[in-house]
Backbone as a chain_set.jsonl record, in Angstrom:
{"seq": "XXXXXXXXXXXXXXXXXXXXXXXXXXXXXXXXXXXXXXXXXXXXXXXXXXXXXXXXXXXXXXXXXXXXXXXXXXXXXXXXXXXXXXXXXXXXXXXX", "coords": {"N": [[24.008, 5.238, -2.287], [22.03, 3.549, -0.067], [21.797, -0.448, -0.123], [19.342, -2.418, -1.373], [19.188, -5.041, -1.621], [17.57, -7.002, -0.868], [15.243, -7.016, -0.541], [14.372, -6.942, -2.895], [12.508, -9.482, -3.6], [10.222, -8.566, -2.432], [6.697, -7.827, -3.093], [4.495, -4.917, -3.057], [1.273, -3.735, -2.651], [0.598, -0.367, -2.962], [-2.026, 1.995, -1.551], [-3.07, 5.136, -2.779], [-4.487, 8.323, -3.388], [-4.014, 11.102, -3.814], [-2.796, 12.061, -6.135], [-0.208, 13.276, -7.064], [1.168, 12.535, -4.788], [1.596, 10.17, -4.622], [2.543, 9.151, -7.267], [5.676, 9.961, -6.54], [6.03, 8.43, -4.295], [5.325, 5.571, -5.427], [7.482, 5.808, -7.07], [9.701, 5.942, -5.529], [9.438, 3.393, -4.013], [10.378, 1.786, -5.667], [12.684, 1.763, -6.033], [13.309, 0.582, -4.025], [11.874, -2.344, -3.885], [10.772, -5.7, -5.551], [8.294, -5.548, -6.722], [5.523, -3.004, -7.157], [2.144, -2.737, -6.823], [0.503, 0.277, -7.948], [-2.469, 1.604, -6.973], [-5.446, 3.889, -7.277], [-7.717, 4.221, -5.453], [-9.714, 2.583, -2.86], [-11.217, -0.017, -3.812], [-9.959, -0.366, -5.933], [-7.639, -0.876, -4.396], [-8.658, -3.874, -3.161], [-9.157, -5.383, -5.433], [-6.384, -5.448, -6.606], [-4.883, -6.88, -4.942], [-6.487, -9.029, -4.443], [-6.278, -10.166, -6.611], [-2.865, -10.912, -6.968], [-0.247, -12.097, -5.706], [1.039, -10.349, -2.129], [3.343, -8.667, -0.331], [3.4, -6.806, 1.158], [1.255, -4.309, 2.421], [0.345, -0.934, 1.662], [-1.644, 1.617, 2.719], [-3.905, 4.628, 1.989], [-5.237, 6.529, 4.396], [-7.823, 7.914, 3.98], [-9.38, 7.692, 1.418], [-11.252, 8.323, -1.433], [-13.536, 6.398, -2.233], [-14.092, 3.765, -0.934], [-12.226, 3.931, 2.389], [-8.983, 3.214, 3.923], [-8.581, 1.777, 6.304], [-10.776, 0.193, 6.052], [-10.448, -1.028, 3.698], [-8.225, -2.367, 5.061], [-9.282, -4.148, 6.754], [-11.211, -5.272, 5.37], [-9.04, -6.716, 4.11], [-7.836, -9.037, 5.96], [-10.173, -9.726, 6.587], [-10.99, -11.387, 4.387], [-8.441, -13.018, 4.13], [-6.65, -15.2, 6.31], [-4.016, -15.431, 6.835], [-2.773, -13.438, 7.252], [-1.529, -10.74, 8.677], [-1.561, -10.597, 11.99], [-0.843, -8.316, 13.343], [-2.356, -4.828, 12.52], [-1.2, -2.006, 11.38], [-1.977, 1.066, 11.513], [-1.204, 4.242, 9.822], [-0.742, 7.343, 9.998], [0.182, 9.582, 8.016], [0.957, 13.194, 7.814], [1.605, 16.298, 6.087], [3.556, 19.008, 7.362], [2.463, 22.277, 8.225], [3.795, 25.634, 7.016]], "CA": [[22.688, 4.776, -1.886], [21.88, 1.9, 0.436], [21.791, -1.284, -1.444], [18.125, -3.145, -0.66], [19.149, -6.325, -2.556], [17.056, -8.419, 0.31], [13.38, -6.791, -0.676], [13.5, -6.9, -4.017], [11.734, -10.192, -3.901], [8.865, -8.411, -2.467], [5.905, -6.885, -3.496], [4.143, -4.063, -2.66], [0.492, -2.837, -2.883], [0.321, 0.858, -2.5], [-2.865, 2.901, -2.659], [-3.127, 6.712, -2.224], [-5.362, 8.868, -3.932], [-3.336, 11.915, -4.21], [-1.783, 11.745, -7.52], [1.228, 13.488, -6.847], [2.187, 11.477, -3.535], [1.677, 8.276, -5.134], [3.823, 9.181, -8.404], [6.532, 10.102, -5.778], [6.121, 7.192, -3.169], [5.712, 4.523, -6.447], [8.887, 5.756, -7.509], [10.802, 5.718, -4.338], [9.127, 2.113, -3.313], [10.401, 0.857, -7.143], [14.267, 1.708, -6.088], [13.464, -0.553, -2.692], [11.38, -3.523, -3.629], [10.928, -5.905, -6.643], [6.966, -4.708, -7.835], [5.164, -2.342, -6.905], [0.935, -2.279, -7.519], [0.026, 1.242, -7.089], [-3.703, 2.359, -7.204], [-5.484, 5.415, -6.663], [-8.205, 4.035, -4.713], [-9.824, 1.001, -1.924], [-11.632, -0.929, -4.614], [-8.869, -1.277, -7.108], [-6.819, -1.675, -3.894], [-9.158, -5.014, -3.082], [-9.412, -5.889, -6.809], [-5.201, -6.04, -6.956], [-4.532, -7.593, -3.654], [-7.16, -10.675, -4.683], [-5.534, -11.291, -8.137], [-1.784, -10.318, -6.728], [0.196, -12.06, -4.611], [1.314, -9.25, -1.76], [4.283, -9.068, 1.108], [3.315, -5.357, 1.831], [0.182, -2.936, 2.07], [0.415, 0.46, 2.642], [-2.676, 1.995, 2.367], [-4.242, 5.897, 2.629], [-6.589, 6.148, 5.384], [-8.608, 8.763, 3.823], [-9.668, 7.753, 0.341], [-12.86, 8.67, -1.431], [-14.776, 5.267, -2.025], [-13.412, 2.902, 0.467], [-10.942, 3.894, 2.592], [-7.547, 2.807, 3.893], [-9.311, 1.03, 7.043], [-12.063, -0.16, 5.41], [-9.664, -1.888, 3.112], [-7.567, -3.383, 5.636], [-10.898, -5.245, 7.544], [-11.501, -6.957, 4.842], [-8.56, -8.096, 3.852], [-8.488, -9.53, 7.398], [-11.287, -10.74, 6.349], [-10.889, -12.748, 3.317], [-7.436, -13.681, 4.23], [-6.321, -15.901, 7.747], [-2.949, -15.007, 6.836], [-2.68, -11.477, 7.083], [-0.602, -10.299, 9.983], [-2.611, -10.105, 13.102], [-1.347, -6.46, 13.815], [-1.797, -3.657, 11.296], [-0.383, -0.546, 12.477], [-2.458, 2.325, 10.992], [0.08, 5.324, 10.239], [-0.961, 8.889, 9.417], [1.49, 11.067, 7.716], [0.726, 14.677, 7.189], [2.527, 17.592, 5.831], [4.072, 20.555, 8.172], [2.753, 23.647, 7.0], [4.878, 26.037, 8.18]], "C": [[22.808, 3.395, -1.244], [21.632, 0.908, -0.782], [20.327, -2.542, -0.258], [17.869, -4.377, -0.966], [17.799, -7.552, -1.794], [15.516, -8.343, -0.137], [13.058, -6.713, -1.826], [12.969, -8.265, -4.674], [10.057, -9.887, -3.669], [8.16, -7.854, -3.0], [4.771, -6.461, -2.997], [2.614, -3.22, -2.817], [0.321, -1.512, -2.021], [-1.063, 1.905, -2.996], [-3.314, 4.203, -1.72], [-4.122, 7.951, -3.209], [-4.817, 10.474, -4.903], [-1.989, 11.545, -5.238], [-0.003, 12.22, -7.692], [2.321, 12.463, -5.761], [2.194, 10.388, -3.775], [2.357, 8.24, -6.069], [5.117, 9.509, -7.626], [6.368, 8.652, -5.09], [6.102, 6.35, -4.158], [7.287, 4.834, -6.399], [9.75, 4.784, -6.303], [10.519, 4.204, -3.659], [9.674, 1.225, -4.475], [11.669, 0.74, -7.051], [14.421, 0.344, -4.769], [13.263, -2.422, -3.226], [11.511, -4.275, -5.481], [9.533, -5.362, -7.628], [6.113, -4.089, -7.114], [3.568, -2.022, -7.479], [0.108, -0.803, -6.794], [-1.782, 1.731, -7.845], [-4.116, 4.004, -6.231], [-6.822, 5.332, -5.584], [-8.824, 2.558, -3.452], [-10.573, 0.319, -2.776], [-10.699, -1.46, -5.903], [-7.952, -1.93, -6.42], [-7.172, -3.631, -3.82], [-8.903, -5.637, -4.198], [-7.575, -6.364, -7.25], [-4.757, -6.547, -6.307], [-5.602, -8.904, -3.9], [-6.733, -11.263, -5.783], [-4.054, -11.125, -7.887], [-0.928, -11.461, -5.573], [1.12, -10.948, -4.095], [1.652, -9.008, -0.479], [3.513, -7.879, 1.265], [1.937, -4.876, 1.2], [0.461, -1.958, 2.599], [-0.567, 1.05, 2.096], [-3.056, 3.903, 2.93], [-5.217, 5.892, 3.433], [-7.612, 6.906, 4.9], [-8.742, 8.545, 2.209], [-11.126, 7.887, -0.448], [-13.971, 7.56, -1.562], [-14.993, 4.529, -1.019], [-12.443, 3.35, 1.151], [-9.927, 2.864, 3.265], [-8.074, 1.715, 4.655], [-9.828, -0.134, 6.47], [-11.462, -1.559, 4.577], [-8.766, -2.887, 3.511], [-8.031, -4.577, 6.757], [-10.883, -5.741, 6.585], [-10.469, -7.428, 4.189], [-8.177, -8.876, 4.891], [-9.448, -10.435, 7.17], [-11.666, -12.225, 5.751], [-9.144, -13.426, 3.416], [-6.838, -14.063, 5.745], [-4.872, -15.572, 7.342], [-2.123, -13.912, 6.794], [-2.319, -11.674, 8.773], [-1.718, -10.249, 11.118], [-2.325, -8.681, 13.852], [-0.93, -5.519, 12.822], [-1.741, -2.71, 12.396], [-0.67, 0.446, 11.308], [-1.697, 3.781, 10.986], [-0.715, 6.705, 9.394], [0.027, 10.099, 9.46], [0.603, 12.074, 7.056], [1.361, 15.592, 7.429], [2.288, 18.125, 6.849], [3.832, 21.35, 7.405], [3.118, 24.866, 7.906], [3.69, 28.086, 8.502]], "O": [[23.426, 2.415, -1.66], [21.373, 1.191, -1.952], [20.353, -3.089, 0.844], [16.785, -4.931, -0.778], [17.36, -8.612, -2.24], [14.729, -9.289, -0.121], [11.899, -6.492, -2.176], [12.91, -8.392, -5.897], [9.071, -10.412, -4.189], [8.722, -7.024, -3.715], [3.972, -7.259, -2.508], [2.725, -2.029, -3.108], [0.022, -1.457, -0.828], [-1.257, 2.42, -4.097], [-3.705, 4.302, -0.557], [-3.385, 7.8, -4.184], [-5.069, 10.834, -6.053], [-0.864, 11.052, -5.152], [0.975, 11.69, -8.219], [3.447, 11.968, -5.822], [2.827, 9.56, -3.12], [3.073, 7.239, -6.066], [6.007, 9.187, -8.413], [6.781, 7.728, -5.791], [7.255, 5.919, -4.125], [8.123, 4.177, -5.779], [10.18, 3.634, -6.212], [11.32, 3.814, -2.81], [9.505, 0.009, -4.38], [12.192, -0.149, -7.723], [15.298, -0.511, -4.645], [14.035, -3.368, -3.07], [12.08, -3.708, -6.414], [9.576, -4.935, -8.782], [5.822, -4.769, -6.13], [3.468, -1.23, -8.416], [-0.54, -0.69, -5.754], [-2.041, 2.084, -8.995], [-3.65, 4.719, -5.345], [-7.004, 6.323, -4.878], [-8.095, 1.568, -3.384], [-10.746, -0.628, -2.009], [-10.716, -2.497, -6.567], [-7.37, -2.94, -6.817], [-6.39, -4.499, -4.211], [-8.291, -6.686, -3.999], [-7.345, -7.322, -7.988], [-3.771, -7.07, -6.828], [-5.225, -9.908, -3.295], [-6.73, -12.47, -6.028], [-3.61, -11.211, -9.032], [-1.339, -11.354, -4.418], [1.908, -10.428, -4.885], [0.844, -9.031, 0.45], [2.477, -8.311, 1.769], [1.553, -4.956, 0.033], [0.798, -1.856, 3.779], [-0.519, 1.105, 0.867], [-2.603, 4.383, 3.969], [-6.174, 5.169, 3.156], [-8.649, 6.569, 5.471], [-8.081, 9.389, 1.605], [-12.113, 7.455, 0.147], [-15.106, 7.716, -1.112], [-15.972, 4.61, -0.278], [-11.405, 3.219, 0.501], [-10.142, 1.664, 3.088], [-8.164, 0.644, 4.055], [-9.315, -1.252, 6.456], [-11.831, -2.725, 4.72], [-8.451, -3.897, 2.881], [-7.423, -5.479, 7.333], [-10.505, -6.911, 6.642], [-10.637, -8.497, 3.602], [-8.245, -9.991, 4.373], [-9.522, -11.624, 7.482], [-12.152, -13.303, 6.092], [-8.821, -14.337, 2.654], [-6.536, -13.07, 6.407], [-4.568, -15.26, 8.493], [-1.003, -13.681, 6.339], [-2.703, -12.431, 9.665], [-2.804, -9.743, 10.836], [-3.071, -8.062, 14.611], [0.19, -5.314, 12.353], [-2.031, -2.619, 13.589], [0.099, 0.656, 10.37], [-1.592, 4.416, 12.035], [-1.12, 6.726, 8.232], [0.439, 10.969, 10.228], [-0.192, 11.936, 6.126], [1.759, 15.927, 8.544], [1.21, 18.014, 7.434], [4.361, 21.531, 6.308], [2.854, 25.055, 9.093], [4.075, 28.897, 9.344]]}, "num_chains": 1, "name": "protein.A"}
């Protein structure tokens, strides 16, 4: 296995809704980085990203209260130090 010694100072809010792909993707983001806050939706995301400090978001775009978007305007919002380009990514399964 690669060795990721360089990122495990960072940390990581991840929030996805689907319970299975987020107990998978936690995992696999817990062998990369040093912590990992995973929620299951955009208000706990907000709620751990304001008490958290947080190198990385990766967010679901489609979640049921707030979504992924939604979540990444305001932190934009409340934070001047937030990257000036998010790059919105939509992965979805091949069904064959």
């Amino acid at each position: 296995m690669a060795k990721f010694n360089e990122f495990k100072n960072l940390s990581v809010l991840y929030a996805e809704d689907d319970l299975t792909l987020r107990a998978i993707t936690e995992k696999t983001l817990q062998l990369v980085v040093g912590k990992v806050h995973s929620v299951a939706d955009g208000n706990e995301a907000l709620s751990v990203y304001k008490t958290n400090p947080i190198d990385i978001v990766i967010l679901d775009i489609h979640m049921g209260n707030v979504s992924g978007i939604d979540v990444a305007k305001k932190i934009r919002q409340q934070n001047d130090k937030s990257p000036s380009s998010l790059y919105p990514v939509r992965l979805q399964p091949k069904i064959c």
